[in-house]
C-alpha positions as CSV (number, residue, x, y, z in Angstrom):
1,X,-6.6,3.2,4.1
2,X,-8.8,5.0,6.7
3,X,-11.6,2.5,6.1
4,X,-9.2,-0.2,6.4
5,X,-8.6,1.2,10.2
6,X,-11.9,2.0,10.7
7,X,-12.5,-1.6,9.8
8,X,-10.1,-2.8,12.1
9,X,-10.7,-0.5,14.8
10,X,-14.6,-1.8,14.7
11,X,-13.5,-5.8,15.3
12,X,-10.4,-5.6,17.3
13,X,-9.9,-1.7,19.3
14,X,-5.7,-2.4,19.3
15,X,-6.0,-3.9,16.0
16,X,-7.0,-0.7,14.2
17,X,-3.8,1.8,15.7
18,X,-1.3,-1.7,15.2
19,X,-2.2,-1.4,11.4
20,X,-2.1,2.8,11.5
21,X,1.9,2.1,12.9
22,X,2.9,-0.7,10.7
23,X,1.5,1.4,7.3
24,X,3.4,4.5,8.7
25,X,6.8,2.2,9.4
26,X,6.4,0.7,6.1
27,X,6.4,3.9,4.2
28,X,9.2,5.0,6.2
29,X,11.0,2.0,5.1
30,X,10.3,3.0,1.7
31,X,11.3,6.3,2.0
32,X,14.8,5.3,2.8
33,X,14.9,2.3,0.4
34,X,12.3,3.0,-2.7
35,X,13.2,0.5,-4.6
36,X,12.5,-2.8,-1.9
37,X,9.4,-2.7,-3.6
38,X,8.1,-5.2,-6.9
39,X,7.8,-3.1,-9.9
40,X,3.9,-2.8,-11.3
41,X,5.3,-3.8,-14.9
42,X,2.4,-5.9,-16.7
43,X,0.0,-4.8,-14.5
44,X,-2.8,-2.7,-16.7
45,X,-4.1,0.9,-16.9
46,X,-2.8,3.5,-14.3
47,X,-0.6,1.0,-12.0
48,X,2.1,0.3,-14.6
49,X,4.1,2.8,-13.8
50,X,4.3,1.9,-9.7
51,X,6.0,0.1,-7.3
52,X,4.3,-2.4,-4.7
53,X,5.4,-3.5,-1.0
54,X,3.5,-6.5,0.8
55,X,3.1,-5.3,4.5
56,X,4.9,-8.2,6.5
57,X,2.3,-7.6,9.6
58,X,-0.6,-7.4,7.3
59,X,0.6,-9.4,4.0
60,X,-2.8,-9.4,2.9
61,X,-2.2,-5.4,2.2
62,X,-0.3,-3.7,-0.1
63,X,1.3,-0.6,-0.7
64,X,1.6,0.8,-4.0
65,X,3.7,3.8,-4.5
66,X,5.7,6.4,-7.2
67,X,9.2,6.8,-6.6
68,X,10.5,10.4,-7.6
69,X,13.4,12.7,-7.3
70,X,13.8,13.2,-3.7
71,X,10.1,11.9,-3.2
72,X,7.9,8.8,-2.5
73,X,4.3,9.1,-3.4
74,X,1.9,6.4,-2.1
75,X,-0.9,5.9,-4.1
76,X,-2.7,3.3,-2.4
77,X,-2.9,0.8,0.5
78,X,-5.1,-2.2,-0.7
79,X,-6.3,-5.4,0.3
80,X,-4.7,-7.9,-2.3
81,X,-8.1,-9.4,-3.2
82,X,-9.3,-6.6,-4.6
83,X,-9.8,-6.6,-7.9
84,X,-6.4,-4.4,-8.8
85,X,-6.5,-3.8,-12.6
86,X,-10.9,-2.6,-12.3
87,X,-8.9,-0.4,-8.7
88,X,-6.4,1.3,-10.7
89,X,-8.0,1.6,-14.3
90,X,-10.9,3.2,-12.5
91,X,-9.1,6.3,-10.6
């Protein structure tokens, strides 16, 4: 995620803190509602048993998460044209 602001932050100044709050309001959206998210189901390796949510701001990024007991783990922030079953089989 860092690099992703770093990224950002490199091309557009504004651009870089813009996508710092939208990945903090989206994981506090999840937070309160875990299960908005698509379930990882089919998806290979390490990812099957996650949850994704497609930020609206920056729907070329996606958050992959574990929902818990009383927790929400996020796993990952991605681009979506990453290559997400080599990603996840790989960590």
């Amino acid at each position: 995620m860092y690099e992703q602001v770093d990224y950002f932050a490199d091309h557009q100044p504004d651009l870089g803190r813009k996508f710092m709050q939208e990945v903090e309001a989206n994981i506090e959206l999840l937070s309160k509602s875990p299960f908005l998210g698509s379930s990882c189901i089919g998806m290979s390796g390490k990812a099957s048993d996650l949850r994704y949510w497609t930020m609206a701001a920056f729907p070329n990024h996606v958050i992959f998460y574990r929902t818990e007991p009383e927790q929400l783990t996020v796993v990952r922030i991605l681009h979506s044209s990453r290559n997400l079953d080599i990603l996840f089989d790989a960590s």
